[in-house]
PAGU-538814 format. One record per residue (C-alpha): residue in one letter; x, y, z. Coordinates in nm, 2 decimals. Layout:
// PAGU-538814
R	type	X	Y	Z
R	A	X	Y	Z
...
This chain:
// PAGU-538814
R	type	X	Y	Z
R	X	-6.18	2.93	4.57
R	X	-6.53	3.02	4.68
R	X	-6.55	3.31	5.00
R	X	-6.63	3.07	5.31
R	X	-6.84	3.27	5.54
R	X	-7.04	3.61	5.62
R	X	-6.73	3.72	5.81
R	X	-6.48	3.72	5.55
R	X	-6.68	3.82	5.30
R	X	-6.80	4.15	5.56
R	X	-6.40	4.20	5.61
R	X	-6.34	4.26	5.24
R	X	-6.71	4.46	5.20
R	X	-6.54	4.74	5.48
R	X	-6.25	4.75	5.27
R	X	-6.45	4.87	4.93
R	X	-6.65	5.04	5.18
R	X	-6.40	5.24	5.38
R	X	-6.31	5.38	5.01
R	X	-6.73	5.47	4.93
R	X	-6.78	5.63	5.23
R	X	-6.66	5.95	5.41
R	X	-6.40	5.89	5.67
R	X	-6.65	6.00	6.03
R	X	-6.91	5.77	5.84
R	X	-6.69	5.50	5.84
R	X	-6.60	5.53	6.19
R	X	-6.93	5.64	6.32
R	X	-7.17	5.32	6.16
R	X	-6.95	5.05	5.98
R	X	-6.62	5.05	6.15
R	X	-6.76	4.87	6.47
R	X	-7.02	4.60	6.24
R	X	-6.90	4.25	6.15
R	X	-7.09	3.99	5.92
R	X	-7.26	3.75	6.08
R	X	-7.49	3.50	5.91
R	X	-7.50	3.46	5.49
R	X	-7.75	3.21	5.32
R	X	-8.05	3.21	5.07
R	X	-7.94	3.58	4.95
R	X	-8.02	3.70	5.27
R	X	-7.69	3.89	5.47
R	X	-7.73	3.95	5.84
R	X	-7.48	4.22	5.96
R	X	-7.42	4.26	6.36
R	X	-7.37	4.64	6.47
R	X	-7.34	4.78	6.82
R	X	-7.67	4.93	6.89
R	X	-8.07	5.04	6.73
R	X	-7.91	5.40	6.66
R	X	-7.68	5.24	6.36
R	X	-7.90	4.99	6.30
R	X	-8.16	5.22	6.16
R	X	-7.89	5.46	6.00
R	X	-7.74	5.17	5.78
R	X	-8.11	5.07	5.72
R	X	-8.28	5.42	5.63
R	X	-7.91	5.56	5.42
R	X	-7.66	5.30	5.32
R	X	-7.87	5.01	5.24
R	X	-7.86	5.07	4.92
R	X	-7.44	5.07	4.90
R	X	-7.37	4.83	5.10
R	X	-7.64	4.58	4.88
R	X	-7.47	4.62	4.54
R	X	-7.14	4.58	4.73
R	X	-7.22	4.25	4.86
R	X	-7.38	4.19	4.53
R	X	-7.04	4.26	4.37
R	X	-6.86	4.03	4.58
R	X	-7.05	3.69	4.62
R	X	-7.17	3.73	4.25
R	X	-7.50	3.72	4.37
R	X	-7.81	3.84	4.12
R	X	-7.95	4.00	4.46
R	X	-7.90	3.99	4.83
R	X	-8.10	4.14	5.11
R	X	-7.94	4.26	5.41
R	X	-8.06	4.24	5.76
R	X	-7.94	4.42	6.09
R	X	-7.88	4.24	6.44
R	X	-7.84	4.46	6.71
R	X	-7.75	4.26	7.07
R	X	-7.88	3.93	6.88
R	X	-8.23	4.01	6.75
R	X	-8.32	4.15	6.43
R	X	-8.36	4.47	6.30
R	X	-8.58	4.62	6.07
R	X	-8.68	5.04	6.06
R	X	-9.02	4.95	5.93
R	X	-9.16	4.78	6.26
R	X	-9.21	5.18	6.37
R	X	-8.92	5.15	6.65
R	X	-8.72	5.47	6.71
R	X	-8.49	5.59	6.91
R	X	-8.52	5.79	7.18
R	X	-8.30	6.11	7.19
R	X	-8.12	6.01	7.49
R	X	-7.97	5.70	7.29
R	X	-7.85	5.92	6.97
R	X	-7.63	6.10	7.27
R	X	-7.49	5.79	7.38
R	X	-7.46	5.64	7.07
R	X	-7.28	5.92	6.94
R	X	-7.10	6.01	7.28
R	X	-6.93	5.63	7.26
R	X	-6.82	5.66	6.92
R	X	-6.58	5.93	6.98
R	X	-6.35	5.74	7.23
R	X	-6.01	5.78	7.07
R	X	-5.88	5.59	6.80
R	X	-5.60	5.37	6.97
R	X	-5.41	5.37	6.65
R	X	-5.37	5.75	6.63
R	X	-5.13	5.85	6.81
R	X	-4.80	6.11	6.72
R	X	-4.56	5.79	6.73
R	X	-4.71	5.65	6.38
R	X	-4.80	5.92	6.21
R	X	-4.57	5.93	5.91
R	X	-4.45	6.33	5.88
R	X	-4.35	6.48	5.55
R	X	-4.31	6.79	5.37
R	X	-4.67	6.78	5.31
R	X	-4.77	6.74	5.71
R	X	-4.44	6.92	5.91
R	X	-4.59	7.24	6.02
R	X	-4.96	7.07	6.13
R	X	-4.79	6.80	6.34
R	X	-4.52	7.02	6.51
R	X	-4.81	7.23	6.60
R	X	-5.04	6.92	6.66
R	X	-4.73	6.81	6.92
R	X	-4.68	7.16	7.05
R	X	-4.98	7.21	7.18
R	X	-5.02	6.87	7.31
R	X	-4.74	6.91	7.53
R	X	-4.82	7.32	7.60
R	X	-5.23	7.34	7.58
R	X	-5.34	7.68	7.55
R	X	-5.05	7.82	7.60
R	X	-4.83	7.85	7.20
R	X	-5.16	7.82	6.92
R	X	-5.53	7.87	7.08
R	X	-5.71	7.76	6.85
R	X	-5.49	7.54	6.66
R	X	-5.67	7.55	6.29
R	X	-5.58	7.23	6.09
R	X	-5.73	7.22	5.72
R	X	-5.70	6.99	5.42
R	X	-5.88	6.73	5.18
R	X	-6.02	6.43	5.34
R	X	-5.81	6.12	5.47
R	X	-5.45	6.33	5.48
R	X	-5.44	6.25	5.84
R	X	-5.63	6.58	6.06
R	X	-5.84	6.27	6.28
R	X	-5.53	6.17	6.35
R	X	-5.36	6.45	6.46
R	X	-5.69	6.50	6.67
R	X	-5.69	6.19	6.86
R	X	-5.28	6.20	6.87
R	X	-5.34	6.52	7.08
R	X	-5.62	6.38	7.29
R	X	-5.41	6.09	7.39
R	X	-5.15	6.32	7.51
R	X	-5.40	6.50	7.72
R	X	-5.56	6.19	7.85
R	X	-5.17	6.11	7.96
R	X	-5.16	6.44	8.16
R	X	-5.53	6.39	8.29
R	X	-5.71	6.67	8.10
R	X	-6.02	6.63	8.01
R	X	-6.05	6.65	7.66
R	X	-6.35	6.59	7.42
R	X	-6.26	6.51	7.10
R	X	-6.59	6.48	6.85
R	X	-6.68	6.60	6.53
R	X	-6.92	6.88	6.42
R	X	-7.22	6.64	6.30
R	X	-7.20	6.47	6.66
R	X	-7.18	6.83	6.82
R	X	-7.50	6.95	6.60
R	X	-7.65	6.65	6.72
R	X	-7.61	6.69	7.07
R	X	-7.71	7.05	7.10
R	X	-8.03	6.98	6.90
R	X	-8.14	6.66	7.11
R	X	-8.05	6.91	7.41
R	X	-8.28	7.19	7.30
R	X	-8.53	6.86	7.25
R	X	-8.47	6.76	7.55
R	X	-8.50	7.09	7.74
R	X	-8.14	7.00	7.87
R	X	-7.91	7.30	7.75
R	X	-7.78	7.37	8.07
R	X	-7.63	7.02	8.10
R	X	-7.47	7.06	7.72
R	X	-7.36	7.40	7.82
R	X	-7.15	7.25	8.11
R	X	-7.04	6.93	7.94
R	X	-6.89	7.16	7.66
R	X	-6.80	7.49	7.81
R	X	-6.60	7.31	8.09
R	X	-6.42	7.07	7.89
R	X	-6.04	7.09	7.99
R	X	-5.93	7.04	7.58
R	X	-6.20	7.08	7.31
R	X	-6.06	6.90	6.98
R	X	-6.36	6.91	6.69
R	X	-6.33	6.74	6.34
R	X	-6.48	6.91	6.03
R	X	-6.62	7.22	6.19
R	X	-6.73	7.32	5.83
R	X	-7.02	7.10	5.87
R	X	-7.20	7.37	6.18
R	X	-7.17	7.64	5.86
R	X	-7.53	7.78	5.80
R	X	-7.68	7.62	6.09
R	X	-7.76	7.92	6.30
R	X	-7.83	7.81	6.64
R	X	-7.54	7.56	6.67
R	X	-7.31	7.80	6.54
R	X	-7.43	8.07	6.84
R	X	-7.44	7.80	7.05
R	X	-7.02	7.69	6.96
R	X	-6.95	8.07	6.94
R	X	-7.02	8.06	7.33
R	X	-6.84	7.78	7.39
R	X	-6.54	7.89	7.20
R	X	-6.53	8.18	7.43
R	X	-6.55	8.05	7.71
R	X	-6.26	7.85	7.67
R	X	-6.07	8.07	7.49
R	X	-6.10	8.30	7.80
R	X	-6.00	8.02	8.04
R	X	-5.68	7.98	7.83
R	X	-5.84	7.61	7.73
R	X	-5.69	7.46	7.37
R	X	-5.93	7.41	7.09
R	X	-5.79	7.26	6.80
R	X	-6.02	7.26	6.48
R	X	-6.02	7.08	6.18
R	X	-6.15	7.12	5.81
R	X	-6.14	7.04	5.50
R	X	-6.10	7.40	5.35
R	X	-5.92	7.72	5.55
R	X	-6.18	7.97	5.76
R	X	-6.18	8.23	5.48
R	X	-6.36	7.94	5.28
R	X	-6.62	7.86	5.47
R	X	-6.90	8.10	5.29
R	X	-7.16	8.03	5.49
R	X	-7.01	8.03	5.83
R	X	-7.08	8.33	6.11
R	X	-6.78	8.61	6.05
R	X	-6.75	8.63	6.41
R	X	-6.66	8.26	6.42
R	X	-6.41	8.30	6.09
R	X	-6.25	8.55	6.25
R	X	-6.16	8.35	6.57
R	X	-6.04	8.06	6.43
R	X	-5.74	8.29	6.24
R	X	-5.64	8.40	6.61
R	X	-5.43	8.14	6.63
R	X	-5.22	7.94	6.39
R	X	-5.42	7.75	6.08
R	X	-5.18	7.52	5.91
R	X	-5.26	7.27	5.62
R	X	-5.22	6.95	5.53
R	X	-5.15	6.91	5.18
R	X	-5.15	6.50	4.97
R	X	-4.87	6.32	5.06
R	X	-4.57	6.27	4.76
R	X	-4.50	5.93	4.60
R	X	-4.21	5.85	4.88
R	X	-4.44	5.95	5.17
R	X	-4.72	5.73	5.05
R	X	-4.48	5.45	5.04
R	X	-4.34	5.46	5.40
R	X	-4.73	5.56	5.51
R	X	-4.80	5.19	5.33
R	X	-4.55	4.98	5.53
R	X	-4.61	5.14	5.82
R	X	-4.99	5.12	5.81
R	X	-4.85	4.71	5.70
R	X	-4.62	4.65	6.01
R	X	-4.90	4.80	6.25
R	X	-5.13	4.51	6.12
R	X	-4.86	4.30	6.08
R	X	-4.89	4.19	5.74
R	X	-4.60	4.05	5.57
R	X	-4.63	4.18	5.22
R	X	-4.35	4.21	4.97
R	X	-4.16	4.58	4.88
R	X	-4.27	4.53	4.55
R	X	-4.62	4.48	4.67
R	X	-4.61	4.78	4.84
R	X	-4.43	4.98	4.53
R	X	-4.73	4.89	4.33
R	X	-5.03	5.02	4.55
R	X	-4.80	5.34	4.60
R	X	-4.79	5.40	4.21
R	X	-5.17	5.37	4.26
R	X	-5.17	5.75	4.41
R	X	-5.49	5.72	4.59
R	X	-5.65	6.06	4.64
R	X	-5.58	5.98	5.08
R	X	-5.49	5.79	5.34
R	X	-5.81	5.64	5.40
R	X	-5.80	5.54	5.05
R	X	-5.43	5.40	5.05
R	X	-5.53	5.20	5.34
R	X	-5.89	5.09	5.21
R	X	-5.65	4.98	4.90
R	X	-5.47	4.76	5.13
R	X	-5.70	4.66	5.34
R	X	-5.84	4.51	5.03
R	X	-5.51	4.32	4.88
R	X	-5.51	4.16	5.23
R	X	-5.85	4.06	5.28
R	X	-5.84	3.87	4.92
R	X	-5.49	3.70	5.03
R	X	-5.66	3.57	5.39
R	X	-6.00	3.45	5.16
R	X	-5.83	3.31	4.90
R	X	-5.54	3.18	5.10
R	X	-5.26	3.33	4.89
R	X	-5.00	3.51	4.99
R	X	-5.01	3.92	4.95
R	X	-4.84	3.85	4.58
R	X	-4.77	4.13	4.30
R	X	-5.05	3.92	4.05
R	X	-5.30	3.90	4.34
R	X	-5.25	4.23	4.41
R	X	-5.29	4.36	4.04
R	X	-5.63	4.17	4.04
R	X	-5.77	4.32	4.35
R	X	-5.69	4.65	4.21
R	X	-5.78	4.64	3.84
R	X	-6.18	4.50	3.97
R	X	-6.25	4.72	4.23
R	X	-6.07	5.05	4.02
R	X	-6.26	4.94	3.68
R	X	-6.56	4.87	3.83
R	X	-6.59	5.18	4.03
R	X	-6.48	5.40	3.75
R	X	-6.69	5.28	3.50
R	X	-7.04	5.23	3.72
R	X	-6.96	5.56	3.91
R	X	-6.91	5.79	3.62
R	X	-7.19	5.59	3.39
R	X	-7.43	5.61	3.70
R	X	-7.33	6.01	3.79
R	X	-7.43	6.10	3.43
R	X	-7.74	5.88	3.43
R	X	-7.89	5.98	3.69
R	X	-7.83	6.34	3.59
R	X	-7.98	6.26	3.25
R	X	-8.27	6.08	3.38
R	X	-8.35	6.33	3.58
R	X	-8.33	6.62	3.34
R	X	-8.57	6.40	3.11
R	X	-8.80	6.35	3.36
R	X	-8.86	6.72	3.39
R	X	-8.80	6.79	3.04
R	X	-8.50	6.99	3.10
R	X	-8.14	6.96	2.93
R	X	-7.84	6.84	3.21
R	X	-7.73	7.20	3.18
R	X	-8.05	7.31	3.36
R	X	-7.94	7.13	3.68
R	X	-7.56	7.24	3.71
R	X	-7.65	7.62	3.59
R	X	-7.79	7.93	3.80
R	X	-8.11	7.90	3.75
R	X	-8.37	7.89	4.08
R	X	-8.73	7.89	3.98
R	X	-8.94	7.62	4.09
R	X	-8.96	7.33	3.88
R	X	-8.57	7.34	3.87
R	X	-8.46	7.40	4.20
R	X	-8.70	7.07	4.26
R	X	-8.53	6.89	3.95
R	X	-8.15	6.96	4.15
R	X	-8.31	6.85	4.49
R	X	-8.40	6.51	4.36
R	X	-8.05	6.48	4.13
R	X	-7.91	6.53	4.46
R	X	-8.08	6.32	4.65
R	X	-8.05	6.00	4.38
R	X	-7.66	6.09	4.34
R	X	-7.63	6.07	4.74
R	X	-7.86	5.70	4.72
R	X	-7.72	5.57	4.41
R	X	-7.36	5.64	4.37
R	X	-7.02	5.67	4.59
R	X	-7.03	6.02	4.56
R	X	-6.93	6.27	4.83
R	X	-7.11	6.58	4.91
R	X	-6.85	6.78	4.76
R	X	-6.86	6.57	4.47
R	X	-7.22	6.60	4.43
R	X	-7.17	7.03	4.49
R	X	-6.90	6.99	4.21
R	X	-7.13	6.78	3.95
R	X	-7.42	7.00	3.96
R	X	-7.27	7.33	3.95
R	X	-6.98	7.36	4.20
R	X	-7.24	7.43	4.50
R	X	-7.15	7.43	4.84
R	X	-7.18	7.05	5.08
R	X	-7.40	7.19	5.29
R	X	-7.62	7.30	5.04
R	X	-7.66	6.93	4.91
R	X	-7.69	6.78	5.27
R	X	-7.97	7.06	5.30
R	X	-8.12	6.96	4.95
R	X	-8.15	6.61	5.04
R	X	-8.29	6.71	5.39
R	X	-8.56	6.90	5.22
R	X	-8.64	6.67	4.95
R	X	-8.69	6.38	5.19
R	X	-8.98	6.57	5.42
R	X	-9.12	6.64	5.07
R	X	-9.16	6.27	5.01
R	X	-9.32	6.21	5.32
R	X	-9.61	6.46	5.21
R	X	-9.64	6.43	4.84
R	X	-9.75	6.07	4.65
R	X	-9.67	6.21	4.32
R	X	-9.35	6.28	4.38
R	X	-9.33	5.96	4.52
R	X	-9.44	5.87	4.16
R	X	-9.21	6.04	3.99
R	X	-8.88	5.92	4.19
R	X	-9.02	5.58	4.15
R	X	-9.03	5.63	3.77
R	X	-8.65	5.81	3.77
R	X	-8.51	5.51	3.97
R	X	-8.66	5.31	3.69
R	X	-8.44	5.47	3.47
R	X	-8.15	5.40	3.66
R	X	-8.18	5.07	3.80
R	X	-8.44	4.87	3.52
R	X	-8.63	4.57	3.71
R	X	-8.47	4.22	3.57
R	X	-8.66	4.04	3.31
């Protein structure tokens, strides 16, 4: 049976998404988007305002395109953004003006309904970081200041955030939960903006302060000074921070010692994967919330799948679901088994073929060996071969920035997100390198004949 309309076929695109993309991505640009018009290869996709309109446009047009492409069986398919009913396209010159990334950003961190302490599923490899999550929910600043949460992506620290922020909102403290990226991004359009006073007060008298992936400030001067302050300030005024990343303080490399040091004053605690068991009762209660009827042995199945995380797991189910609505079959072991077998082949074998292509295509375009990119070396013409690797890994494949770090030499994220920064200004200055990434992505994606 043939998809039926721009909606479902959107529902089942977030699901392969939500498993591409980084969990605050996700949230931040495609979690609020629905599908909205589908004819002629052309895809219009409804978002909440210009700000992630012209994110999705300028960063994941790319990803999102060959997913569709994937899904209708389509030999191409364009996609268009609709922001408030009118179209939206980043080449008519439009940008936003600084005041609208805040807002943007500022209504994207309301908390997550769905994460709250009541469903999160606690096991030997979550106890200590949600007693202490709870603890100081119901005691702020008073048992662990700062409360240091750290593990791999999509164990469950967002939720354990937004858990705690609900019980604060309960006792009428004022908490801001956000992550480091939106932080960054409000102190910058603040110093723009010649309004640092205003971000000073909105942050430094925050009755909680709850911040996701503080590993992402690392390096950046100015905003670390600028959160050094902050975490004073409340620190002194016996407010809680609780902090989250994805490796412990010692780890962060780049980060200011003064800042390391603080966040060991109070209690870090991990979050390591969940076992076999765990991911099971995390499946069916992730099912009942949405209240899907799916059979145990359904459920069995996706949990001997051992995704790599939550957000995964549920991306996984999210994906049997959306294929029993379109195809208007039950949830069934042999549907189930299909959905998983096409999206798993498929991403295994284009994702590790592409990663190694673009590598190679690279390297031969600079007539280097792939060794040259993942070794030490820092001269010139190499440092400017890894920039664009980089760069083409981040456009072309599901990659993450760690992933990326690991493939070309186990290099730190924030060195690729700076990479990729700096290769893009370079683009905007220099036609032959323009040239040259034009003849690379020939490599890699071959026009049709």
């Amino acid at each position: 049976m043939e998809i039926r309309s721009a909606r479902e076929i959107w529902g089942v695109a977030l699901g392969e998404l939500q498993v591409q993309v980084s969990r605050s991505n996700y949230r931040t640009w495609l979690e609020k988007t629905e599908g909205l018009e589908y004819q002629n290869g052309c895809f219009i996709v409804s978002v909440p305002n210009t700000f992630i309109a012209e994110y999705l446009d300028r960063n994941q047009r790319s990803l999102i395109e060959k997913t569709l492409i994937h899904l209708t069986a389509s030999p191409e398919i364009q996609v268009s953004f609709q922001v408030n009913g009118r179209y939206h396209n980043s080449s008519n010159g439009h940008k936003s003006d600084p005041g609208t990334l805040i807002s943007a950003l500022s209504a994207s961190t309301q908390y997550n309904p769905k994460y709250i302490f009541d469903n999160f599923i606690v096991g030997d490899c979550n106890r200590l970081a949600y007693a202490a999550a709870q603890g100081i929910a119901m005691n702020p600043g008073k048992i662990y200041n700062p409360l240091y949460i750290y593990g791999g992506f999509g164990l469950g620290k967002t939720h354990l955030l937004h858990a705690i922020a609900h019980v604060a909102q309960s006792k009428h403290i004022q908490a801001i939960c956000i992550s480091a990226e939106q932080f960054t991004n409000e102190f910058v359009s603040a110093v723009r903006q010649k309004k640092i006073d205003d971000f000073h007060l909105k942050y430094r008298h925050a009755g909680m302060l709850l911040i996701d992936d503080i590993h992402f400030i690392s390096g950046k001067k100015q905003t670390e000074e600028s959160f050094f302050h902050t975490f004073n300030s409340l620190h002194n005024a016996n407010r809680q921070i609780v902090i989250t990343s994805d490796r412990p303080p010692k780890a962060i490399t780049l980060l200011d010692k003064r800042l390391r040091s603080r966040f060991e004053w109070g209690l870090v605690a991990d979050i390591q994967p969940p076992d076999r068991q765990t991911i099971r009762t995390i499946l069916q209660s992730k099912a009942l919330q949405k209240e899907i009827d799916i059979a145990s042995e359904v459920l069995d199945f996706l949990a001997s799948q051992v995704p790599q995380n939550i957000r995964e797991l549920e991306g996984l189910l999210n994906r049997v679901t959306a294929f029993a609505k379109l195809f208007n079959s039950p949830p069934s072991l042999n549907l189930a088994e299909k959905a998983i077998a096409d999206i798993g082949s498929r991403e295994r074998t284009f994702d590790l073929s592409t990663q190694s292509l673009v590598i190679n295509a690279v390297a031969h375009s600079f007539d280097m060996k792939p060794e040259d990119l993942k070794g030490s070396k820092r001269d010139k013409e190499t440092s400017l071969a890894r920039r664009i690797a980089m760069y083409l890994l981040r456009q072309e494949t599901a990659c993450s920035l760690a992933q990326i770090g690991a493939l070309l030499g186990n290099r730190d994220p924030s060195s690729v997100t700076n990479a990729c920064k700096k290769f893009s200004a370079e683009l905007n200055s220099n036609k032959s390198l323009k040239h040259q990434l034009a003849d690379i992505q020939k490599i890699i994606n071959p026009p049709l004949k």
